[in-house]
TIVO-2410 file (N, C-alpha, C; in nm, 3 decimals):
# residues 144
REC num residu      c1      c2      c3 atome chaine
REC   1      X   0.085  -0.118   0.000     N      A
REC   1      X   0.000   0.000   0.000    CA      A
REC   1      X   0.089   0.124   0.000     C      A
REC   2      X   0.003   0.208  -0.065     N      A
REC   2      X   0.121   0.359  -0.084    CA      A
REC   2      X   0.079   0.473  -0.032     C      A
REC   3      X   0.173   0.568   0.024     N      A
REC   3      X   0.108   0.633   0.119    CA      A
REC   3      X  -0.015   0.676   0.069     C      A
REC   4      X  -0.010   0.730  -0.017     N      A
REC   4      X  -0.133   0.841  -0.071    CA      A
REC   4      X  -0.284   0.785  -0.043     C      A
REC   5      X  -0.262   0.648  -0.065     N      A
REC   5      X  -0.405   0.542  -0.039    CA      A
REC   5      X  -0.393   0.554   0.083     C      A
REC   6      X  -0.330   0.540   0.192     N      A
REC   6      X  -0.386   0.600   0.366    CA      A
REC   6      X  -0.443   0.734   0.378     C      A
REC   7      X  -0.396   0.828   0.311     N      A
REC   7      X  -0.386   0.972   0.331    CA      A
REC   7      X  -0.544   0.977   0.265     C      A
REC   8      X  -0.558   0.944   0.121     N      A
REC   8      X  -0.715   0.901   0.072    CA      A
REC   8      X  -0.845   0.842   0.165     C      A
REC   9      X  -0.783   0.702   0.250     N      A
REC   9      X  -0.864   0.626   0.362    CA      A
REC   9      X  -0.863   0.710   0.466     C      A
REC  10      X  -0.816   0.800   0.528     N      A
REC  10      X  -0.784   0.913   0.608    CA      A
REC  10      X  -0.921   0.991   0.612     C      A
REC  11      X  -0.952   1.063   0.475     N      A
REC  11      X  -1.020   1.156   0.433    CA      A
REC  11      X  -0.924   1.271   0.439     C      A
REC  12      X  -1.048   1.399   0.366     N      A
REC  12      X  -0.960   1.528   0.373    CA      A
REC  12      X  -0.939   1.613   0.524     C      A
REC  13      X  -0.905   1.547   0.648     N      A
REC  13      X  -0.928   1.647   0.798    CA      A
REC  13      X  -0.805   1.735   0.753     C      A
REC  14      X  -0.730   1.751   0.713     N      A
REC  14      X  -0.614   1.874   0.676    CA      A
REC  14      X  -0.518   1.832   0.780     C      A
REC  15      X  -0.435   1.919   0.774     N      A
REC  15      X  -0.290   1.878   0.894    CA      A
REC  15      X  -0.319   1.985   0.977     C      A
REC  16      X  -0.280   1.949   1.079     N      A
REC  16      X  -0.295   2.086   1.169    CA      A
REC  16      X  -0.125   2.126   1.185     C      A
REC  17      X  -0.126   2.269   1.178     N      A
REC  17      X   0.000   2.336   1.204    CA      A
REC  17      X  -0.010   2.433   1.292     C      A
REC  18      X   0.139   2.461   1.311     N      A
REC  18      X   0.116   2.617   1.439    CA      A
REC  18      X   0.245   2.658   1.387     C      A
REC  19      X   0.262   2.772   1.441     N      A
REC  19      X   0.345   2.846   1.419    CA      A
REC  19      X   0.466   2.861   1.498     C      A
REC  20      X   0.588   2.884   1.458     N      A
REC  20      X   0.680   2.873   1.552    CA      A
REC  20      X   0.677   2.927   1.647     C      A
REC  21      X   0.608   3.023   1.711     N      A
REC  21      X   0.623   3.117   1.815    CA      A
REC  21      X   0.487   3.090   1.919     C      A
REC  22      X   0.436   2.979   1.890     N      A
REC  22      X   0.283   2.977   1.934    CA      A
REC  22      X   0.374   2.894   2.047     C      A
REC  23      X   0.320   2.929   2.221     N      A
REC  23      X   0.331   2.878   2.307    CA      A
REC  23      X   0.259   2.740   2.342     C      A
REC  24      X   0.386   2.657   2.392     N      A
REC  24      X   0.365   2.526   2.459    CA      A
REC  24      X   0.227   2.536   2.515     C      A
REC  25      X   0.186   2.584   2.603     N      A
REC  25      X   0.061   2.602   2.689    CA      A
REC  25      X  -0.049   2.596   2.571     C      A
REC  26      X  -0.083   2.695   2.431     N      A
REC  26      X  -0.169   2.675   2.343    CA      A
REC  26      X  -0.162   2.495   2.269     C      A
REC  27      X  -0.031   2.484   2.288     N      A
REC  27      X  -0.053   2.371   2.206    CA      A
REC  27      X  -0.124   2.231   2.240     C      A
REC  28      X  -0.080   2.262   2.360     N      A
REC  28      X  -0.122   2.124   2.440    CA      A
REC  28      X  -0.272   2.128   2.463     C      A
REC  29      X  -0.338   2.284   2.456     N      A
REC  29      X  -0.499   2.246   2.440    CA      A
REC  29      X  -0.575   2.198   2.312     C      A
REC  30      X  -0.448   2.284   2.239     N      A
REC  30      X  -0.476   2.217   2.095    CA      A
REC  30      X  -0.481   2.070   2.072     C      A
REC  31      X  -0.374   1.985   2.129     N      A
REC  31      X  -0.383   1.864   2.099    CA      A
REC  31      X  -0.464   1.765   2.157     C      A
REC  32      X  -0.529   1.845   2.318     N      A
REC  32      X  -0.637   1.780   2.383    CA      A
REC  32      X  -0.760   1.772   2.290     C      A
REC  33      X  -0.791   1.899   2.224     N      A
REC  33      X  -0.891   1.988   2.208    CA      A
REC  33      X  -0.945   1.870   2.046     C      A
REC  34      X  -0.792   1.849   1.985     N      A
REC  34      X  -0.860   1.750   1.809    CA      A
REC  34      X  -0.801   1.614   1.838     C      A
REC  35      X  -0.780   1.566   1.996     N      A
REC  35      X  -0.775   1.439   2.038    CA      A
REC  35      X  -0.638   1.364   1.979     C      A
REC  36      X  -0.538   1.495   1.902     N      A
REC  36      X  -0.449   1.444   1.839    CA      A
REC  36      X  -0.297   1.421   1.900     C      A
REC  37      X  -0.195   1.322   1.853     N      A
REC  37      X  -0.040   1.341   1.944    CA      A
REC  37      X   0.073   1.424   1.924     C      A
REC  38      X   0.043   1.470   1.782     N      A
REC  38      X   0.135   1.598   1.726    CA      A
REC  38      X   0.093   1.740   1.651     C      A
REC  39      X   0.178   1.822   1.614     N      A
REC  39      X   0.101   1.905   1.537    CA      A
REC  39      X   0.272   1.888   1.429     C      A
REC  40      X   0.250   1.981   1.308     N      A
REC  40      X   0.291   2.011   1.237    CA      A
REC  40      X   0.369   2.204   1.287     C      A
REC  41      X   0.472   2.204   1.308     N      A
REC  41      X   0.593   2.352   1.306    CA      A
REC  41      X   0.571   2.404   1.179     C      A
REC  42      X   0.491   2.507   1.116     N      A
REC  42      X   0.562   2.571   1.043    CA      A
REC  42      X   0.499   2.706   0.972     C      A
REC  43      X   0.588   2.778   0.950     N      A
REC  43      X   0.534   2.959   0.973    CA      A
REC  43      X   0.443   2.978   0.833     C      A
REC  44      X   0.440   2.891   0.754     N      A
REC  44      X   0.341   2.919   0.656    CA      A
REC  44      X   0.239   2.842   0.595     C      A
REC  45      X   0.269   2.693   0.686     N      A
REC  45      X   0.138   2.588   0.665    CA      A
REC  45      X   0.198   2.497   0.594     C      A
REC  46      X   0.273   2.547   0.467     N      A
REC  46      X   0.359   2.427   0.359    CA      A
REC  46      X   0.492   2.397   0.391     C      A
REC  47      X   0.598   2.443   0.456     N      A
REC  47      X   0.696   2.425   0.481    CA      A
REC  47      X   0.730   2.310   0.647     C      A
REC  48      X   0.796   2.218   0.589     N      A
REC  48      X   0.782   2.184   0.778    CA      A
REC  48      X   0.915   2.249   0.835     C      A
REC  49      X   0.878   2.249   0.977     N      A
REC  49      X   1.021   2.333   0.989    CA      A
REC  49      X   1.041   2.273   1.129     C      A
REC  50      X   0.923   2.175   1.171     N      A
REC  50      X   0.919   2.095   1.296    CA      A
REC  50      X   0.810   2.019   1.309     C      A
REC  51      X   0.846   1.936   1.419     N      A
REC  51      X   0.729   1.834   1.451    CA      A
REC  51      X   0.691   1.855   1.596     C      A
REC  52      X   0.592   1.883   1.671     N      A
REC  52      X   0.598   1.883   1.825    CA      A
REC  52      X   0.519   1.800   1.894     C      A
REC  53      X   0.514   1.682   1.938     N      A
REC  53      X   0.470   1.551   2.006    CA      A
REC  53      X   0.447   1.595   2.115     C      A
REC  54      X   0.329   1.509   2.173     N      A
REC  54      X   0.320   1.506   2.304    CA      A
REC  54      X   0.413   1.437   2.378     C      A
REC  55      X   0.519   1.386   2.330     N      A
REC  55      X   0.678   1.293   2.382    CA      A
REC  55      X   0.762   1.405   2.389     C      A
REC  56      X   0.740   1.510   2.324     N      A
REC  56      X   0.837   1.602   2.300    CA      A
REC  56      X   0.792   1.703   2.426     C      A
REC  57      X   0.677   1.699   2.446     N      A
REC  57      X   0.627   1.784   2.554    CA      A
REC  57      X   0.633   1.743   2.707     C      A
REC  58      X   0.631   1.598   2.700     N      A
REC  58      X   0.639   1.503   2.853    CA      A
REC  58      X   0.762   1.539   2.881     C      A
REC  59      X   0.848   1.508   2.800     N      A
REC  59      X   0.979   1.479   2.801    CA      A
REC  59      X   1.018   1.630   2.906     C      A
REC  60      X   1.031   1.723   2.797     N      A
REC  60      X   1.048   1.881   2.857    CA      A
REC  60      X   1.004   1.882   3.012     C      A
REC  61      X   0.832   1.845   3.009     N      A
REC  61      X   0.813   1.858   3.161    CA      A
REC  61      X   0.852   1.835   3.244     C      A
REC  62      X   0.882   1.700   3.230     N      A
REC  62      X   1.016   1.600   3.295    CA      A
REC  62      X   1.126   1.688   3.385     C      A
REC  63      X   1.199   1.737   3.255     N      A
REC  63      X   1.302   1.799   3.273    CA      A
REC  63      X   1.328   1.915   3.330     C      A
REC  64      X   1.262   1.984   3.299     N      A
REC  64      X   1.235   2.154   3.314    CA      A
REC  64      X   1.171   2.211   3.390     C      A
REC  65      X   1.010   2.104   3.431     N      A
REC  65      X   0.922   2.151   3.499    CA      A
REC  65      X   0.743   2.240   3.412     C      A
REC  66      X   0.660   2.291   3.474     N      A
REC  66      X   0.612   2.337   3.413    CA      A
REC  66      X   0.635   2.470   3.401     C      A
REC  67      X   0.736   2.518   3.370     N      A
REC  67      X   0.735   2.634   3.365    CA      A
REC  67      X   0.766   2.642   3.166     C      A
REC  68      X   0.835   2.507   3.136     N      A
REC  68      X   0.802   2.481   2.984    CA      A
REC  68      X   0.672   2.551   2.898     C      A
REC  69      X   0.616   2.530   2.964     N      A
REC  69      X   0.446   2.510   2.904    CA      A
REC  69      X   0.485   2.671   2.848     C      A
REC  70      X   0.529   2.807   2.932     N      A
REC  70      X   0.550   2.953   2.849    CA      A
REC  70      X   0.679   2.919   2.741     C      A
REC  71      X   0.702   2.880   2.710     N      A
REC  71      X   0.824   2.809   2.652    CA      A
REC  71      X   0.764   2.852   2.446     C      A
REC  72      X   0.793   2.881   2.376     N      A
REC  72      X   0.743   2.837   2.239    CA      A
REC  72      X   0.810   2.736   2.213     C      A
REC  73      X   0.697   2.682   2.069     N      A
REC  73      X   0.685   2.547   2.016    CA      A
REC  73      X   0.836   2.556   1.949     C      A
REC  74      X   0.913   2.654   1.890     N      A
REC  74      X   1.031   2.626   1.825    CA      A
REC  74      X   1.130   2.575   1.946     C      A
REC  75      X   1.183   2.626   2.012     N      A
REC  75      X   1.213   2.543   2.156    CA      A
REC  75      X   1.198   2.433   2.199     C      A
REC  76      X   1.114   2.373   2.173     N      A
REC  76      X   1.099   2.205   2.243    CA      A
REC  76      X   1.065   2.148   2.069     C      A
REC  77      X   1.048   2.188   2.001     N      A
REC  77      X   1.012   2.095   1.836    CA      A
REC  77      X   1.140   2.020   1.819     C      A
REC  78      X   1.076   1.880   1.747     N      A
REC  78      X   1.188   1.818   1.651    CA      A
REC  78      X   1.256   1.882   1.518     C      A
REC  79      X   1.326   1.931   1.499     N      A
REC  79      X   1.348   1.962   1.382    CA      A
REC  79      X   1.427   1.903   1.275     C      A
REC  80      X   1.380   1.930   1.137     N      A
REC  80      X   1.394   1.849   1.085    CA      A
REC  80      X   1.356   1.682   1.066     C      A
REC  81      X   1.201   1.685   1.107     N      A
REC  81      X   1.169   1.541   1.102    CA      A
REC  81      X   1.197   1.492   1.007     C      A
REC  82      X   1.128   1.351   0.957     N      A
REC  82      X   1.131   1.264   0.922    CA      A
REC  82      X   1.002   1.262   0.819     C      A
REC  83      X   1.023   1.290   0.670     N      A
REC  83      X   0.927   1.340   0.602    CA      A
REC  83      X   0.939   1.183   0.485     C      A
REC  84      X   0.798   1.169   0.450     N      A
REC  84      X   0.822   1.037   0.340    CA      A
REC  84      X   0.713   1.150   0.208     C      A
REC  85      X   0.710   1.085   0.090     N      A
REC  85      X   0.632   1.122  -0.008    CA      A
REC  85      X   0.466   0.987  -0.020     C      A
REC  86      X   0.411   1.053  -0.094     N      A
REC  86      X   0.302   1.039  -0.139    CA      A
REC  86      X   0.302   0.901  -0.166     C      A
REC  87      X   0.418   0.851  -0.281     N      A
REC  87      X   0.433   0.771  -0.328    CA      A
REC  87      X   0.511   0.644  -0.269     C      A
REC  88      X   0.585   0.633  -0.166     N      A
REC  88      X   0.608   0.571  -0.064    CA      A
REC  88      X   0.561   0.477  -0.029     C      A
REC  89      X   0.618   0.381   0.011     N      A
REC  89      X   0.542   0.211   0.062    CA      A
REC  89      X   0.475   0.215   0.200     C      A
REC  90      X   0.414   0.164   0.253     N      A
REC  90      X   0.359   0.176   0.393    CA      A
REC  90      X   0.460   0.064   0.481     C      A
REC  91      X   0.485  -0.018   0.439     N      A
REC  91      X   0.605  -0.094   0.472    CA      A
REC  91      X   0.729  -0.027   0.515     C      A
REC  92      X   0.775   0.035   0.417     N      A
REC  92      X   0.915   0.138   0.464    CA      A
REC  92      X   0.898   0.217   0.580     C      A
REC  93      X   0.771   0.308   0.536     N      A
REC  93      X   0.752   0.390   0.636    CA      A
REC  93      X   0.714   0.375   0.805     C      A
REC  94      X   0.688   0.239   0.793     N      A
REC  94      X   0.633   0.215   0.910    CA      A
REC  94      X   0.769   0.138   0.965     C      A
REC  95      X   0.862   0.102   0.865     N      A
REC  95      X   0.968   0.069   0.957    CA      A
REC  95      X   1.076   0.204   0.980     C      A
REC  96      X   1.072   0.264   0.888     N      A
REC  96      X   1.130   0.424   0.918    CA      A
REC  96      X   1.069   0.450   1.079     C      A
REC  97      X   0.957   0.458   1.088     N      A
REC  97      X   0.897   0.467   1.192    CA      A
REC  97      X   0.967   0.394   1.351     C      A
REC  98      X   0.935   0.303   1.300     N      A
REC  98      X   0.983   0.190   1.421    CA      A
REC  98      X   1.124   0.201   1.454     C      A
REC  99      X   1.207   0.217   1.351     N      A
REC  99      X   1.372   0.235   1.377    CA      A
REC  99      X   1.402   0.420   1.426     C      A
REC 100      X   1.299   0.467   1.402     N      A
REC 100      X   1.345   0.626   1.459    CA      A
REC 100      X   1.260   0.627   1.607     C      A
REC 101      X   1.157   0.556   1.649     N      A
REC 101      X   1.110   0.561   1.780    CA      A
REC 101      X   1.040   0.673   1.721     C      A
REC 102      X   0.957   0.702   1.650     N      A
REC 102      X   0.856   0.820   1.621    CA      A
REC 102      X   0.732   0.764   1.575     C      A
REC 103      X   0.646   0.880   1.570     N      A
REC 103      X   0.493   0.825   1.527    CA      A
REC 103      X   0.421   0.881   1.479     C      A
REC 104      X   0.475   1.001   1.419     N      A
REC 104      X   0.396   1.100   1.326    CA      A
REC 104      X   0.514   1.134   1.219     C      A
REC 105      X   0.460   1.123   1.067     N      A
REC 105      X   0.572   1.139   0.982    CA      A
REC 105      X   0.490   1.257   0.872     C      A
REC 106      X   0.517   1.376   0.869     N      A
REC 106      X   0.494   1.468   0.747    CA      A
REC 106      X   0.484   1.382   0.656     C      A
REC 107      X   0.405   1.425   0.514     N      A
REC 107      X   0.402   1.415   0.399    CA      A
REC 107      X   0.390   1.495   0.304     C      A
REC 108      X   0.554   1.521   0.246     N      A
REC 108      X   0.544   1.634   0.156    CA      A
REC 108      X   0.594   1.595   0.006     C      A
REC 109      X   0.525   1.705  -0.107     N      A
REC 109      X   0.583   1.698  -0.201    CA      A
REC 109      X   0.611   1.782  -0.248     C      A
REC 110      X   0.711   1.781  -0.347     N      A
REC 110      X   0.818   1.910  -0.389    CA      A
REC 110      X   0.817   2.005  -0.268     C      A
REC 111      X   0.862   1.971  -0.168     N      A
REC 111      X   0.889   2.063  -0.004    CA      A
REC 111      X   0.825   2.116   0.037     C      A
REC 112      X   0.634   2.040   0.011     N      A
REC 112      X   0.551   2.129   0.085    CA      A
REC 112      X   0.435   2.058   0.161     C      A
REC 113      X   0.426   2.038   0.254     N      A
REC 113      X   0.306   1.934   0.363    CA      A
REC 113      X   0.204   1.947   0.279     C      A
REC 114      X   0.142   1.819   0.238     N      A
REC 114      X   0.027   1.765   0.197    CA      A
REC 114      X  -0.010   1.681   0.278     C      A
REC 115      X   0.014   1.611   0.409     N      A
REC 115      X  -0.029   1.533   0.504    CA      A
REC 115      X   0.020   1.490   0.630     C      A
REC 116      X  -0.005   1.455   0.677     N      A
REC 116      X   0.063   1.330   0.768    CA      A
REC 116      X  -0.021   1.190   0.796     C      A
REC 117      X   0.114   1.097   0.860     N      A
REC 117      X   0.074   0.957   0.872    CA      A
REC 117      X   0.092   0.905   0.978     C      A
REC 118      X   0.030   0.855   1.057     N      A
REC 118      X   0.083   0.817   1.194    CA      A
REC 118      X   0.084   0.696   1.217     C      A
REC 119      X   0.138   0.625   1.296     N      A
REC 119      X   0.167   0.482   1.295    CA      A
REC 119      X   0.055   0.385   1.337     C      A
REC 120      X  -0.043   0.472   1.394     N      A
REC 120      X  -0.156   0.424   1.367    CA      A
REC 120      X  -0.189   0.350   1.248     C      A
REC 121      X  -0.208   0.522   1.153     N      A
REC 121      X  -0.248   0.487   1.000    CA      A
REC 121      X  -0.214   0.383   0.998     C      A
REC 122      X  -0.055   0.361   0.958     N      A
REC 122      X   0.037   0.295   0.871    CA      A
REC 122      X   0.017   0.090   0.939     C      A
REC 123      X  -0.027   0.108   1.045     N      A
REC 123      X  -0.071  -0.008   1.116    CA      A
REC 123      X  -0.200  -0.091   1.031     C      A
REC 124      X  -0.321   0.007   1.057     N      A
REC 124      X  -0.457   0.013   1.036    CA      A
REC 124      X  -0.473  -0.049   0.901     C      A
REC 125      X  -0.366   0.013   0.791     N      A
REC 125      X  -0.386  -0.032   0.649    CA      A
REC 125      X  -0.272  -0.106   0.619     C      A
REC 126      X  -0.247  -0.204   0.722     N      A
REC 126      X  -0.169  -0.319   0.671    CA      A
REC 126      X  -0.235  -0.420   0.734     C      A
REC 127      X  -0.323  -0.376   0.831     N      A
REC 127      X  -0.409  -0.494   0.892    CA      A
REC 127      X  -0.478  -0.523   0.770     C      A
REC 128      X  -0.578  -0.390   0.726     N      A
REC 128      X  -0.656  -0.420   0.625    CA      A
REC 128      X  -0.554  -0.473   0.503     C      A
REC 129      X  -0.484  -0.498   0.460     N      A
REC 129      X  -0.395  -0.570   0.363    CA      A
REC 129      X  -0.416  -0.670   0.372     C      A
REC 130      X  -0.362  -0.735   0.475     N      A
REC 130      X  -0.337  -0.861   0.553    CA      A
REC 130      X  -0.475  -0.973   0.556     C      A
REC 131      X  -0.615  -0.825   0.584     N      A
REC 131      X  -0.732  -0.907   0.542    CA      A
REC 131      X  -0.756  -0.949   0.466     C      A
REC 132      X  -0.746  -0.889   0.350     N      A
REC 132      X  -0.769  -0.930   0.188    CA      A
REC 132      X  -0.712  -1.049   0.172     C      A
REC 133      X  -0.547  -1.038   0.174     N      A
REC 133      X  -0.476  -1.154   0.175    CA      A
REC 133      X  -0.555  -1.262   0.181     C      A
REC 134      X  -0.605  -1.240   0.295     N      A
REC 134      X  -0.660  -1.354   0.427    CA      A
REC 134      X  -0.790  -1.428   0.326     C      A
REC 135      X  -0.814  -1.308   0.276     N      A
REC 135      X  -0.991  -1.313   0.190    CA      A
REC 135      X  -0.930  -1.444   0.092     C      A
REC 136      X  -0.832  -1.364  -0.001     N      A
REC 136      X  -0.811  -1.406  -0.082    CA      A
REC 136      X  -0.761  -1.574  -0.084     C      A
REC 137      X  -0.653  -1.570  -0.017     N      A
REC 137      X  -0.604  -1.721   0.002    CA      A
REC 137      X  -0.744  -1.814   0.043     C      A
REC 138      X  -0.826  -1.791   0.125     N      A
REC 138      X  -0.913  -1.893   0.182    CA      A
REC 138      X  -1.000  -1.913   0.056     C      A
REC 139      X  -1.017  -1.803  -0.034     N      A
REC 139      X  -1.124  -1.833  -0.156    CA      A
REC 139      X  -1.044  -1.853  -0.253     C      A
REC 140      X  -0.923  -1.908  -0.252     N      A
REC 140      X  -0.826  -1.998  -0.317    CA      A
REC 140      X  -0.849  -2.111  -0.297     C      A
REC 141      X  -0.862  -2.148  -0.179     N      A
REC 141      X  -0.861  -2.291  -0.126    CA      A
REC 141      X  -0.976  -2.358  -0.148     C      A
REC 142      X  -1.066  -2.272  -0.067     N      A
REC 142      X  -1.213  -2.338  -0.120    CA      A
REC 142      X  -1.235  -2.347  -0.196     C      A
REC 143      X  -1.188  -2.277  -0.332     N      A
REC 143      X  -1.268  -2.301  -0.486    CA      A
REC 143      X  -1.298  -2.272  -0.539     C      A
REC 144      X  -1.308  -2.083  -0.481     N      A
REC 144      X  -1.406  -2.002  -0.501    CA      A
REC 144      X  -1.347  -1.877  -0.629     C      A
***
């Protein structure tokens, strides 16, 4: 399966982004608020310029305390994530995934966010793969 067919099974919900300067404290209602684990860094919507996780945010608290939370998102962001294309295997990506310890991967083309995929996704539509398979071989056998 290729990314674009998750991003399709997805539907159109858009990516959510913020801006580099938007405070820790906004974000984290943000991510309560669309039930989501990351947002998208970047000052004009198409460019990524970071990733900011709720791992990225524990972590800080951890460390720092809450006094993080006045902190902006460029400050505690990953930068430079881990971006795949459209056209991309769900296989790769999900082991890209697994070997970087991450769980939200941009999706851009010619250097500009058209999505993201989360390891959810990338899970979800290999189960459903796996079903078909499943479909298929047994109505091999039987005859069908």
């Amino acid at each position: 399966m290729l990314v674009h067919q998750i991003l399709k099974a997805k539907g159109d919900t858009g990516v959510v982004t913020i801006k580099p300067g938007t405070k820790v404290s906004e974000v984290t209602h943000l991510l309560a608020e669309r039930r989501i684990g990351g947002v998208i860094v970047s000052s004009d919507g198409k460019a990524v310029e970071g990733i900011l996780s709720e791992r990225d945010i524990v972590r800080t608290l951890a460390l720092k305390g809450a006094s993080c939370l006045d902190e902006e998102a460029r400050e505690m962001m990953t930068r430079n994530p881990s971006c795949c294309g459209s056209g991309d295997q769900a296989d790769d990506i999900l082991q890209r995934m697994t070997d970087g310890r991450f769980r939200h991967m941009p999706v851009t083309q010619n250097n500009e966010l058209i999505g993201i995929v989360t390891i959810g996704d990338v899970v979800k539509a290999r189960l459903q793969e796996l079903s078909m398979e499943k479909d298929a071989l047994e109505g091999m056998i039987m005859g069908h």
